[in-house]
N, C-alpha and C positions, 0 to 999 in steps of 0.2 A: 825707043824700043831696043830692046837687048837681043843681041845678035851673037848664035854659038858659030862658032869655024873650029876648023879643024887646027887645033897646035897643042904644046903640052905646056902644064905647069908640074915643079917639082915641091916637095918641102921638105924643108933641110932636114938631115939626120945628124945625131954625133952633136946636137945642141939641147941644153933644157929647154928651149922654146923654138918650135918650127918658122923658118921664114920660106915665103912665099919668094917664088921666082918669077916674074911674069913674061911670058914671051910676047905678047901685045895688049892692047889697051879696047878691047869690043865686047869682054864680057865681066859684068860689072859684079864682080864677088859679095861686096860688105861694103853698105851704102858708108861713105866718108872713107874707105881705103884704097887704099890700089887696086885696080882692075888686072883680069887675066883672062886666058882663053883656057878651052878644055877641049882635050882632045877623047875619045872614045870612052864616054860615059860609061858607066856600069850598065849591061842592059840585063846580064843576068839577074833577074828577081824573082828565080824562084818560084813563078806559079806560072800557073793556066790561064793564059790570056782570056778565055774563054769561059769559067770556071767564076773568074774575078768580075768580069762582068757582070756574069750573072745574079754577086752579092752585091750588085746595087739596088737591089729590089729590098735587100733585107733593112727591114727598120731598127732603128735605137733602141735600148733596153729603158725600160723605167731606173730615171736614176735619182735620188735626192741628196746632196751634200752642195760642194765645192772642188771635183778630183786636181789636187798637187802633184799627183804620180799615178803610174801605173803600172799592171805587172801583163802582158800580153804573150802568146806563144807566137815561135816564129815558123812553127811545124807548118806546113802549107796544108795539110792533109786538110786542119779545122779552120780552114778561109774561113769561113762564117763566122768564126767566134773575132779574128781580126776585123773582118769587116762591119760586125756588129761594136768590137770597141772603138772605133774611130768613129764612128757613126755617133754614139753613145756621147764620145768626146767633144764631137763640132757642136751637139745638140746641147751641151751645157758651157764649153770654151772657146767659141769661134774665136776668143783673140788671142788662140795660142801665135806665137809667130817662131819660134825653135821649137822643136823636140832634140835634147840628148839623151841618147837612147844609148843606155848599158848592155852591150852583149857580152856570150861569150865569145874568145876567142880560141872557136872548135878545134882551130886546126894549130894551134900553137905556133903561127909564124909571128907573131908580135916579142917586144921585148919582157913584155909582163902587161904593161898599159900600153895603149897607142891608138890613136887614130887617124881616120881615113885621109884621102887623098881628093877622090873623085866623088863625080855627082852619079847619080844613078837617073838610068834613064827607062822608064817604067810605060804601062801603058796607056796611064794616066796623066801623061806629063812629066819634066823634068824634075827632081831635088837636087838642090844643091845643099854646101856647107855653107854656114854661117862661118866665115873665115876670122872675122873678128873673135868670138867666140875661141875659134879650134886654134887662132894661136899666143889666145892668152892664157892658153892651158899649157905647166909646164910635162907636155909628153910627147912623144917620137911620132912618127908615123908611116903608113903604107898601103900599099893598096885595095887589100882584102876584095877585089875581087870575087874569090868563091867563098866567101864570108855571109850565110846566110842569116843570121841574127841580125842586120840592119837592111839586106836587100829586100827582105821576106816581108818587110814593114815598109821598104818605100810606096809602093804603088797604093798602098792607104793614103797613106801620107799626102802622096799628089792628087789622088781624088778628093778627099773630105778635106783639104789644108791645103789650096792651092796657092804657091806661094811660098810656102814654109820651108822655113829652113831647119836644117838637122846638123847636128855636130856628135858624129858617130862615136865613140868608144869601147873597146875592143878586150877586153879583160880574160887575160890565160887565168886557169885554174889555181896554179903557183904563184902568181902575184902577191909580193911582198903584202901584208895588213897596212906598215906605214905606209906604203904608196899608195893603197886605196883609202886608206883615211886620207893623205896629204889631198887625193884626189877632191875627195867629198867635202874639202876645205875649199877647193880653189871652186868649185862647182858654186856652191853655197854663195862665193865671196861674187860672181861675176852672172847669177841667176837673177831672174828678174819676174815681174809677175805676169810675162807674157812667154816664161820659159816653162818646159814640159817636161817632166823627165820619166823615161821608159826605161822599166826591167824587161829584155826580151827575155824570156825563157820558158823551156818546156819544162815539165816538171820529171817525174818519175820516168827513167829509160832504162830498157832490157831487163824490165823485170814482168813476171804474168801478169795476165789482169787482174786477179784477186789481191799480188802484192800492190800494186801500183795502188788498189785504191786504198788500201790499209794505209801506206806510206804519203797518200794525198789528204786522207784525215791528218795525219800529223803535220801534215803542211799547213791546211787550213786553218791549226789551231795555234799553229805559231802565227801564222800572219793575225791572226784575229787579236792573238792577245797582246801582238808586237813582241813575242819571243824575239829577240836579233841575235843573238846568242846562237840559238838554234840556229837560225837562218842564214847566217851569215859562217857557220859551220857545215854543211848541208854539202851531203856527196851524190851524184846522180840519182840516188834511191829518192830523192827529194827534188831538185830542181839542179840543174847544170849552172846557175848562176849565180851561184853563194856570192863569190866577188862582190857582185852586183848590191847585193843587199847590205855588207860592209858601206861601200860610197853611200848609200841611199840614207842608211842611219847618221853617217857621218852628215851630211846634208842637212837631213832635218835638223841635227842637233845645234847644227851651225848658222843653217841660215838665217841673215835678219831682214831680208825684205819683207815686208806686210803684204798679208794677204789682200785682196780687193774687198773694196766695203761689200757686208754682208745686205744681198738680194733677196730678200723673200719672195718675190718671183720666178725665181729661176733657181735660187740655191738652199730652200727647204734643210734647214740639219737640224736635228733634233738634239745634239751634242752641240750645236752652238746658239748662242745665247746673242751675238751682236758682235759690234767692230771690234770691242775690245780684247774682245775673246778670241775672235781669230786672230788678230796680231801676236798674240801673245801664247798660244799654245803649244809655242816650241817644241820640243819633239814630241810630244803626245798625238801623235798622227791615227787615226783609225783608218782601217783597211773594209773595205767590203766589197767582196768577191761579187763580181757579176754570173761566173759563169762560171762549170768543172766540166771536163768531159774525157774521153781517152780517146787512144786511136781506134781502140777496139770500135768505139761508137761507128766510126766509119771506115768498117770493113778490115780493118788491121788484125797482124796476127796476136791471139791472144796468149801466146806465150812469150811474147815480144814486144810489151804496150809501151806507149808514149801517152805522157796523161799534159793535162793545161786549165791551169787554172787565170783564171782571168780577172782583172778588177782595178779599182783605184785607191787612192790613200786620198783623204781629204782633211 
């Protein structure tokens, strides 16, 4: 049994690849590495203990494909819509076992890329990093704390994925192209078909509600037709995580693990034809939105919307 105590672990800064420091051996990080201990998890997550509960009642959306990705809001306001995509997720992926989840980095304390440190402790259970993972990736990292792009998603995470590991990443708005490409290279090179990867983002902010939803049709239609261009150019009037969508194309384009043999039971796609086809579909990814909503829907002011749109790439 794994046993948390109180001590700290560090990782290194001022190197391409993070090393781990272990102050003891009781809390076992990344089965075949070194073990460590953690001392005061993340417990800010972001929501209503109360609130969050309550979206366990809520059921999975009809979904037919195979989701490779997804695009989720980290606004707390629309739990429902988070707790309906995890929901949505377990019901067609139980064997995810990582999620790396693309945020923004709101608050610009990172150096351009970077990620976390600590596990988040939710009220659903622990997450941890997959350590293995976060330090075969060459980037920096820190604490992020009041980073709510990844905390806002854990308590999902440890309800419907218990167990699961995540390897957060943290993306300022300025971050270099090649480093989000390099990114979406080393992603692609070390992903596997039990790995998940998350766009957190809100969409359209500080704009009315009549603008928000004009500028959420143009979102829709780039994500539909796999605009990246678009999307990967995209300033707050769109989505806070253009970044994100840079990695994500880089990714697809790159990676070559196979998909899992196609299930007619469980993975219905009308766009796919059999194994062959999914092995082979390289970036041609289609996107289908589960969900749209704004804050206005619940009770937000309507000169001030936050909009989210929701869904997966398959």
């Amino acid at each position: 049994m794994l046993t948390i105590v109180s001590a700290w672990f560090l990782v290194g800064c001022g190197t391409d690849k993070p090393t781990l420091q272990v102050a003891s051996s009781t809390f076992q990080v990344a089965e075949g590495t070194s073990t460590a201990t953690v001392i005061e998890p993340i417990a800010n997550t972001f929501i209503d203990p109360v609130r969050f509960r309550d979206t366990d009642r809520l059921v999975a959306w009809k979904y037919a494909g195979y989701p490779i990705a997804g695009v989720v809001n980290h606004h707390t306001a629309a739990m429902d819509l988070q707790a309906k995509f995890f929901k949505t997720l377990k019901s067609i992926r139980p064997d995810i076992k990582t999620f790396v989840i693309l945020s923004p980095d709101h608050f610009r304390r990172g150096p351009g890329i970077a990620t976390g440190q600590l596990p988040y402790a939710t009220p659903a259970g622990l997450v941890t990093l997959n350590f293995k993972l976060v330090t075969d990736l060459s980037v920096k990292s820190g604490p992020f704390k009041e980073e709510h792009g990844v905390g806002a998603l854990a308590p999902f995470i440890a309800r419907e994925f218990p167990g699961a590991k995540i390897v957060p990443l943290f993306l300022r708005g300025d971050a270099p192209c090649e480093q989000l490409i390099a990114l979406g290279d080393e992603l692609a090179r070390i992903s596997s078909t039990s790995t998940f990867v998350i766009v957190s983002s809100d969409m359209s902010h500080g704009l009315t509600d009549a603008e928000a939803r004009k500028h959420d049709k143009e979102t829709l239609s780039w994500l539909a037709s796999s605009n990246w261009k678009e999307l990967e150019n995209a300033t707050d009037a769109n989505t806070d995580s253009g970044p994100a969508f840079i990695v994500l194309h880089e990714l697809f384009s790159k990676r070559k693990t196979p998909l899992p043999p196609f299930n007619k039971g469980v993975t219905e796609d009308p766009l796919v034809k059999g194994k062959a086809e999914l092995s082979s579909r390289g970036n041609k990814r289609g996107f289908k939105p589960l969900s749209h909503a704004l804050s206005t829907d619940y009770g937000g002011d309507a000169k001030n919307a936050t909009s989210y749109i929701v869904g997966f790439w398959k």
